[in-house]
C-alpha positions as CSV (number, residue, x, y, z in Angstrom):
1,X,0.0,0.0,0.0
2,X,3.0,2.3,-0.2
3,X,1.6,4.0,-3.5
4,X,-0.8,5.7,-2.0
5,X,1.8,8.1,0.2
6,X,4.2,8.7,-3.1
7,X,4.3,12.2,-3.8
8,X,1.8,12.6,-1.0
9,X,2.8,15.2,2.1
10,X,3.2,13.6,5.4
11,X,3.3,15.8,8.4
12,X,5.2,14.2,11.2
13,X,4.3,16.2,15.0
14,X,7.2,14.4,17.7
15,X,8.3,15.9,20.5
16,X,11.5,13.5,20.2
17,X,13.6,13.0,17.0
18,X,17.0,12.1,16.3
19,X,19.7,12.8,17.1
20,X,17.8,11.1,20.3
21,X,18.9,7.3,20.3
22,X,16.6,5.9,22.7
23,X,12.7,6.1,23.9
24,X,10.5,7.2,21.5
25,X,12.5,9.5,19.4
26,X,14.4,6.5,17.1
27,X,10.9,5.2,16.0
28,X,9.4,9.2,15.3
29,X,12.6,9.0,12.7
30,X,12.5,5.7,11.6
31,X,9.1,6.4,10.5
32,X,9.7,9.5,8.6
33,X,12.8,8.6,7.0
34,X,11.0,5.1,5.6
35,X,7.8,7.5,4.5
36,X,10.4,9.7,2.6
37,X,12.1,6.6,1.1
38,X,8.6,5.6,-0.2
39,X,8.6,8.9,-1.8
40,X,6.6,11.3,0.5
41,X,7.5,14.7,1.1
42,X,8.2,14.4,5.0
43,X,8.2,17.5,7.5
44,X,8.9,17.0,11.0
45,X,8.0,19.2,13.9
46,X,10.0,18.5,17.0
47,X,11.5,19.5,20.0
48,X,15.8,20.2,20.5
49,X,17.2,17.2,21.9
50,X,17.0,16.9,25.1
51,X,15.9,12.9,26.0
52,X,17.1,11.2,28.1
53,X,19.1,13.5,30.0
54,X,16.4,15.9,30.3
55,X,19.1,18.5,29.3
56,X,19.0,20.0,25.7
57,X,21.9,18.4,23.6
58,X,25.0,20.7,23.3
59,X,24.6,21.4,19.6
60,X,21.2,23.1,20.1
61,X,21.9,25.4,23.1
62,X,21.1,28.6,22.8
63,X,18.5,28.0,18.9
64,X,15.0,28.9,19.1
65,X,13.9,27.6,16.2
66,X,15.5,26.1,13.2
67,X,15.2,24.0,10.4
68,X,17.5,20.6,9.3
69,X,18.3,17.9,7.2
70,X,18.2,14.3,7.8
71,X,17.7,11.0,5.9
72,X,15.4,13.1,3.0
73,X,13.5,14.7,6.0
74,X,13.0,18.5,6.6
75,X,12.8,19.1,10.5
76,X,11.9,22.2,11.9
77,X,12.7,22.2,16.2
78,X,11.0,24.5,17.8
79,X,12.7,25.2,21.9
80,X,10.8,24.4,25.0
81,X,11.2,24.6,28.9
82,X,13.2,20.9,29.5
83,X,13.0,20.4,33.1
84,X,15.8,18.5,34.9
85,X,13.7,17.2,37.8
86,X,10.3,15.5,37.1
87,X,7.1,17.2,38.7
88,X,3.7,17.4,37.6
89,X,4.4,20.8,37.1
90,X,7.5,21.3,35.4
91,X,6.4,18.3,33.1
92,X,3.0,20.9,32.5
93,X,5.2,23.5,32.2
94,X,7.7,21.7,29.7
95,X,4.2,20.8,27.6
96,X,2.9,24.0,27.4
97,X,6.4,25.5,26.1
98,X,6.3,23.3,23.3
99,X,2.5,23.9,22.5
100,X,3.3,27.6,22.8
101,X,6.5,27.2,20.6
102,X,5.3,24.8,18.4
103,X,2.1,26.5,17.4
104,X,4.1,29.2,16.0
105,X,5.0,29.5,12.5
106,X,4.4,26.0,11.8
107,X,5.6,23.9,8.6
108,X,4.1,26.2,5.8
109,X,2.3,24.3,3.0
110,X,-0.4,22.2,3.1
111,X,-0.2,18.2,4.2
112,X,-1.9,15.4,3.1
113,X,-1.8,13.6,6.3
114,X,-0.7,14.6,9.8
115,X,0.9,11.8,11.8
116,X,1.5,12.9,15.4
117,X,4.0,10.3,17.6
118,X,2.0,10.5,21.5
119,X,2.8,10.3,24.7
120,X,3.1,14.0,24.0
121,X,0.0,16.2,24.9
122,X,1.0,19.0,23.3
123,X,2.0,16.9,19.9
124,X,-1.1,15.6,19.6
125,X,-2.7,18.9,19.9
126,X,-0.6,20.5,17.3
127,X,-1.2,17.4,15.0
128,X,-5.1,17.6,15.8
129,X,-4.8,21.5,14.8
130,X,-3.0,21.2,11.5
131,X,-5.1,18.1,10.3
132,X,-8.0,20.2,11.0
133,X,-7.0,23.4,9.6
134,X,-5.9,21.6,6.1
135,X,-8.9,19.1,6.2
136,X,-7.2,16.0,6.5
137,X,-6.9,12.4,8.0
138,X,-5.0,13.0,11.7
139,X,-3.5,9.6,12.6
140,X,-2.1,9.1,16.2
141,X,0.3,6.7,17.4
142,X,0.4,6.1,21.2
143,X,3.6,4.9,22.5
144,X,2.8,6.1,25.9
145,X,-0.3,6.9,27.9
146,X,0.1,10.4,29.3
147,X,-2.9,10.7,31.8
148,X,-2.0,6.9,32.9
149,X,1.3,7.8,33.3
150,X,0.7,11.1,35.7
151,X,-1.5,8.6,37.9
152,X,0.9,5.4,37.8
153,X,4.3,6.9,37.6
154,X,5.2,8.7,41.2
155,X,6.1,11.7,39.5
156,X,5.0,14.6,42.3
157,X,1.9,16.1,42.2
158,X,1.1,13.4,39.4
159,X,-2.4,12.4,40.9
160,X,-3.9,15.9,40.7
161,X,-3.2,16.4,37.1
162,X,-4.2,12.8,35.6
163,X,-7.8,13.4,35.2
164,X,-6.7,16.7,33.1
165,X,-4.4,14.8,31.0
166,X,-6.5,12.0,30.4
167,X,-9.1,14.2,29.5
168,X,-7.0,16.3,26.8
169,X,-5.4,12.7,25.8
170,X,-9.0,11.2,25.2
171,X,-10.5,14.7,23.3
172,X,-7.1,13.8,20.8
173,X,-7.6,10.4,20.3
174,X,-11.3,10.3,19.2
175,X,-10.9,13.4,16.8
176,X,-8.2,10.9,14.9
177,X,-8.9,9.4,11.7
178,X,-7.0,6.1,13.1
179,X,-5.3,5.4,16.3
180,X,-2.3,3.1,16.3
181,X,-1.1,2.0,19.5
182,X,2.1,0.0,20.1
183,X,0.6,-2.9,22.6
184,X,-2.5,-5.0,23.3
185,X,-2.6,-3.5,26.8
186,X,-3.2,0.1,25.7
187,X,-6.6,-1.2,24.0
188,X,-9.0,-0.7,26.6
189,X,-8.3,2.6,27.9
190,X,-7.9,3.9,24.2
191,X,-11.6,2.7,24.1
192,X,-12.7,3.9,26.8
193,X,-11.8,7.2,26.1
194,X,-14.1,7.0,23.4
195,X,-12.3,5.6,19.9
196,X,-14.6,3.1,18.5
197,X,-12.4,-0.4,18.2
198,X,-13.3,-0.1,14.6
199,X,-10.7,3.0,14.1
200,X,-7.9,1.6,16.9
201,X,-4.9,-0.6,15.0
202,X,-2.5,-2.4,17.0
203,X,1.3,-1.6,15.7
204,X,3.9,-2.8,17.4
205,X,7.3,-1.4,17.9
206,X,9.9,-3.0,16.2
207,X,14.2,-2.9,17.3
208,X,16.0,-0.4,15.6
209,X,19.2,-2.1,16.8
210,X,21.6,-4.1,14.9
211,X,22.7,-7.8,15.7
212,X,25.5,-7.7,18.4
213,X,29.2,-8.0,16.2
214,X,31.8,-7.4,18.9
215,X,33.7,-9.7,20.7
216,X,32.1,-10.6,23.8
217,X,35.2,-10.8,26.3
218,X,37.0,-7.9,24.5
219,X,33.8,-5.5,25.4
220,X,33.7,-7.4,28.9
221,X,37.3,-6.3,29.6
222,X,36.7,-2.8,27.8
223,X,34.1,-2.4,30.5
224,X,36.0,-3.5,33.5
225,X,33.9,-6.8,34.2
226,X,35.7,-9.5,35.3
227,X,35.2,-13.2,33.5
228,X,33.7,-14.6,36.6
229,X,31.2,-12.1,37.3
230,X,27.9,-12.4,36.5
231,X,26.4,-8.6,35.2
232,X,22.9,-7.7,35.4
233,X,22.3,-4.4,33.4
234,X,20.0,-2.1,33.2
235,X,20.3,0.1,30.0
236,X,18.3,3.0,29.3
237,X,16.1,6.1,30.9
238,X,16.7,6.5,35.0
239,X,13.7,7.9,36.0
240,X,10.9,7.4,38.3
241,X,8.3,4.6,36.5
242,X,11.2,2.3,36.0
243,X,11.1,2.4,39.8
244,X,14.9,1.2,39.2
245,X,15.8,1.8,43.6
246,X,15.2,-2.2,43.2
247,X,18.2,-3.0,41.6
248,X,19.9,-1.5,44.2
249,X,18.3,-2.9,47.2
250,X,19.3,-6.5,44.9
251,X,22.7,-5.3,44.6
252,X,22.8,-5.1,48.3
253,X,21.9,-8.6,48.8
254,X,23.5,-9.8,46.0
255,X,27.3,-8.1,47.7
256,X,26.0,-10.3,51.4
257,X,25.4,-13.6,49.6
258,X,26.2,-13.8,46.1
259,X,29.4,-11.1,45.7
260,X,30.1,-12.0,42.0
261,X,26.5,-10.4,40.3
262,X,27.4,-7.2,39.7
263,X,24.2,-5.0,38.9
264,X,25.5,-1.6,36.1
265,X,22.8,0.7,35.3
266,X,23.8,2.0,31.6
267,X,22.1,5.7,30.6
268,X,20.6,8.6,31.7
269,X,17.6,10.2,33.5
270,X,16.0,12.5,36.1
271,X,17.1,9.8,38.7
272,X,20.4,9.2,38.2
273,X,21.9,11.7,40.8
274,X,19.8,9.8,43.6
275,X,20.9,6.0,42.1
276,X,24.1,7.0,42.4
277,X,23.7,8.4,46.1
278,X,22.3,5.3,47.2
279,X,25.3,2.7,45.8
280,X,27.8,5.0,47.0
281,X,28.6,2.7,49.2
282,X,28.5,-0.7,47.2
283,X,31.4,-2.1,45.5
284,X,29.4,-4.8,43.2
285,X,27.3,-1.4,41.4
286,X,28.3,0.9,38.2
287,X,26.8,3.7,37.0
288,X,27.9,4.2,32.9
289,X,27.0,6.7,30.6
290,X,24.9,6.0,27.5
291,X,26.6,3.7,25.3
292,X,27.3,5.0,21.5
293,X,24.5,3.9,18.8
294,X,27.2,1.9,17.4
295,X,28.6,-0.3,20.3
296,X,24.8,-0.8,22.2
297,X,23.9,-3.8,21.5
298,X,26.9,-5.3,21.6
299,X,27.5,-4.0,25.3
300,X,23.8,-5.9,26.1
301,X,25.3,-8.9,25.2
302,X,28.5,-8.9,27.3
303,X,26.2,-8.6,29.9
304,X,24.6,-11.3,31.4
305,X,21.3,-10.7,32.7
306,X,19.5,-7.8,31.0
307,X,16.8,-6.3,33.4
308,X,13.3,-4.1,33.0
309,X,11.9,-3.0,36.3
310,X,8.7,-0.6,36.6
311,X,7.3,0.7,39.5
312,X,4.3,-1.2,40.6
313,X,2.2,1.1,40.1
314,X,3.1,0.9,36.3
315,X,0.0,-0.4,34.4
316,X,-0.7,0.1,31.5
317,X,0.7,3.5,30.5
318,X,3.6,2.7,28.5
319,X,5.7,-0.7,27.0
320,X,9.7,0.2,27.4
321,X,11.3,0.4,24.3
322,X,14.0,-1.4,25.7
323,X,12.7,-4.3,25.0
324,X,13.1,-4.4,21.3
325,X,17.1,-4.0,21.9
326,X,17.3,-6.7,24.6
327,X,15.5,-9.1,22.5
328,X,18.3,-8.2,19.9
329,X,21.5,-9.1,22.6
330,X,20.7,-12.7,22.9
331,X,21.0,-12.3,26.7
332,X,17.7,-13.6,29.1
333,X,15.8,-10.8,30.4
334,X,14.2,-10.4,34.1
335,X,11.2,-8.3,34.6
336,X,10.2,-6.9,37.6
337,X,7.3,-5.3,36.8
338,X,3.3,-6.0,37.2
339,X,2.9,-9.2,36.3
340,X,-0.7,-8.4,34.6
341,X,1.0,-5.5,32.6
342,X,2.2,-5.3,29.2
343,X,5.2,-5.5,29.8
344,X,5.1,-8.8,31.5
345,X,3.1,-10.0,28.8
346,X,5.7,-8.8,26.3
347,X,8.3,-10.7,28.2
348,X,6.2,-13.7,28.2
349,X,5.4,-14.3,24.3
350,X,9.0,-13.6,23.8
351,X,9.8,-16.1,25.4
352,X,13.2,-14.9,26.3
353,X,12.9,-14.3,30.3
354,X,11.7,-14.5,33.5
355,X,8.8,-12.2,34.9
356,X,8.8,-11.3,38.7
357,X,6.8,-9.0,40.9
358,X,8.0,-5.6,41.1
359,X,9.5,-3.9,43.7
360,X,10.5,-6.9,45.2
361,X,14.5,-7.2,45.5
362,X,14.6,-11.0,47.6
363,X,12.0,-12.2,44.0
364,X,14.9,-9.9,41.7
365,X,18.0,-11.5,43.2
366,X,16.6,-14.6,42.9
367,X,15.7,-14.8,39.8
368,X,18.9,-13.5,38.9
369,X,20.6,-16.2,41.4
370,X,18.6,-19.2,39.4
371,X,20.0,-18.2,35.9
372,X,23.5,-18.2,37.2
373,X,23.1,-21.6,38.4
374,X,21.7,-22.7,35.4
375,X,23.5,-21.2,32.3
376,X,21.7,-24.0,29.8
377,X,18.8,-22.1,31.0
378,X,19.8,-18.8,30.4
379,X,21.4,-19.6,27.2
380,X,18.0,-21.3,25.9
381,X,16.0,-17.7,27.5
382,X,18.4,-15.7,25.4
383,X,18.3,-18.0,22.1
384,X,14.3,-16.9,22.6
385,X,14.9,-13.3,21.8
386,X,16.3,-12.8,18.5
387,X,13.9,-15.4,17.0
388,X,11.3,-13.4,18.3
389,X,12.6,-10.2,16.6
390,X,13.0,-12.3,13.6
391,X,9.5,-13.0,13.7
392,X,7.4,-9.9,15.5
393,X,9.9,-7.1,15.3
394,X,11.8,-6.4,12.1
395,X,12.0,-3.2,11.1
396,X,10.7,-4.3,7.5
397,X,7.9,-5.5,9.6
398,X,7.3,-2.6,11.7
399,X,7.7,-0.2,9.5
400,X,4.9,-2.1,7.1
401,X,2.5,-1.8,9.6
402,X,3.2,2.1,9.6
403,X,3.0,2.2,6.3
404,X,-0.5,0.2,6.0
405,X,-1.9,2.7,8.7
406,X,-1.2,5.3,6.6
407,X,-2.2,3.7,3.8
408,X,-5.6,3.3,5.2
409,X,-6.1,6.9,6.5
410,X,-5.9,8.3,3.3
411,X,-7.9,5.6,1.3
412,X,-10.7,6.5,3.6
């Protein structure tokens, strides 16, 4: 169905964009860069890098507004307010900025089709606005939940402004042409805000990471771990729904009983400060930077134990992107998250790890403790993942589905 976008114009509205290498902003370009390849003419509007330091990249300091050039794409970044510390209202404030920002002087000419990249509020308001104005199909792709996420992630003050969200969320998603959404578990609460299950498509994520190619005990010794030691990482955003204080507290019991399992949490994040503050004290705990694009995957799978953890209030407001790259390793994942949520069910038709409950450091540690005394185990958990990618998460697969929701929204 990829005639019907060539020579079409395809409005992209994402907060995050590359150069961003993790969350959401990897799949906002994967997308556009595939549309343009079909032969669309792509704009993006998005925000300066920022994710997921929280701190705008150091090549975009001090620009307002500008316009670049990427993979056939034209984006235009418009500046907002990037908090460093997560409240409900700095994370208002930060969405307000970039409704402000971004409603001025948008992308001039007309689209075809407006394709805005959720969990941000003020995206999906911009998108709704444009397709509106223009008279054409709005599509929305929700890779987070934002109202569920102000009730279910801790952040401060998150409570009070979850009905508001949700509200503004559900007014977005039943002016849309078609909703996508990137998990089974987001279906009801996309319905009950109103979209008739007759315009909601499920579309999946798929891993924009490459196989691992390095060699595993070189990157081992690159990274300081020792041949004996058995790593658990965590790679990616440290902040407060991946709830990721459990790793320490299993780090803790792991240096008392099991001084070998070395936990390393790999990235970046609101959080980070306070991680580190609470290992200072633990030998058997690293704290790395994010690792290049380049070497990521091949750093999962010199580890031995790849971990997801969510707070337990987590739900069903979001599906960690993560997961698409630790599929990709080879290495068996642990979840310690909900075990009703979507992650857990993600997890679990992969094949390729353990689930536990969340918040729970003795269920962590143990878990971890049964796959080093059983490394046939582990091995066979890990074999799991990149057959599922093989056969759920190809980027030739994911990016089909795109397509064919596209597709749709302008047949209609």
């Amino acid at each position: 169905m990829s005639e019907l976008l060539e020579g079409r114009r395809v409005l992209l509205v994402s907060t995050n964009y590359a150069p961003e290498h993790t969350g959401i902003g990897p799949y906002s370009t994967g997308i556009a860069e595939h549309l343009a390849a079909c032969g669309a003419e792509v704009d993006v509007l998005a925000g300066m890098p920022h994710y997921p330091a929280w701190r705008v990249h150091d090549d975009y300091r001090g620009r307002w507004r500008m316009v670049e050039h990427r993979g056939g794409v034209r984006i235009h970044r418009r500046r907002g307010y990037v908090p460093s510390q997560q409240t409900a209202v700095r994370r208002a404030a930060y969405e307000l900025s970039l409704l402000a920002h971004g409603s001025v002087r948008p992308p001039a000419g007309r689209p075809d089709l407006v394709l805005s990249q959720m969990p941000s509020l003020a995206g999906g308001v911009i998108g709704n606005r444009a397709a509106r104005r223009h008279g054409v199909p709005h599509v929305v792709v929700v890779q987070d939940l934002m109202g569920a996420a102000a009730a279910q992630s801790g952040i401060t003050g998150g409570g009070r402004v979850a009905s508001l969200a949700t509200g503004t969320e559900a007014r977005i998603l039943r002016s849309a042409a078609l909703v996508g959404v990137v998990h089974e578990s987001f279906l009801d609460r996309v319905t009950t805000a109103g979209v008739p299950t007759a315009r909601v498509r499920i579309v999946p994520n798929w891993t924009h990471a490459g196989a691992p190619t390095g060699d595993r005990r070189t990157v081992r010794a690159r990274l300081g771990w020792g041949h004996e030691e058995c790593v658990v990482l965590h790679a990616g955003n440290m902040g407060l729904k991946q709830g990721l204080d459990v790793l320490i507290d299993t780090a803790r019991l792991a240096a008392r009983r099991t001084p070998r399992i070395r936990v390393v949490l790999m990235g970046d994040g609101s959080r980070r400060a306070h991680l580190a503050s609470l290992a200072a004290d633990l030998p058997n705990v690293d704290l790395l930077p994010p690792a290049a694009d380049a070497d990521f995957t091949d750093v999962l799978a010199a580890a031995d134990v790849l971990a997801v953890t969510q707070r337990a209030s987590v739900l069903d407001m979001s599906l960690p992107c993560k997961l698409t790259s630790y599929f990709t390793s080879g290495r068996p994942v642990v979840a310690s998250v909900t075990t009703t949520g979507g992650t857990a069910d993600e997890v679990r038709r992969s094949g390729a790890g353990v689930v536990v409950p969340p918040e729970d450091p003795e269920a962590l540690y143990g878990a971890v403790r049964a796959l080093v005394q059983d490394p046939g185990r582990a091995a066979a958990l890990g074999a799991r993942g990149p057959a599922y990618v093989r056969e759920r998460l190809s980027p030739r697969a994911g990016l089909g589905r795109i397509t064919a929701l596209l597709s749709e929204a302008l047949a209609r």
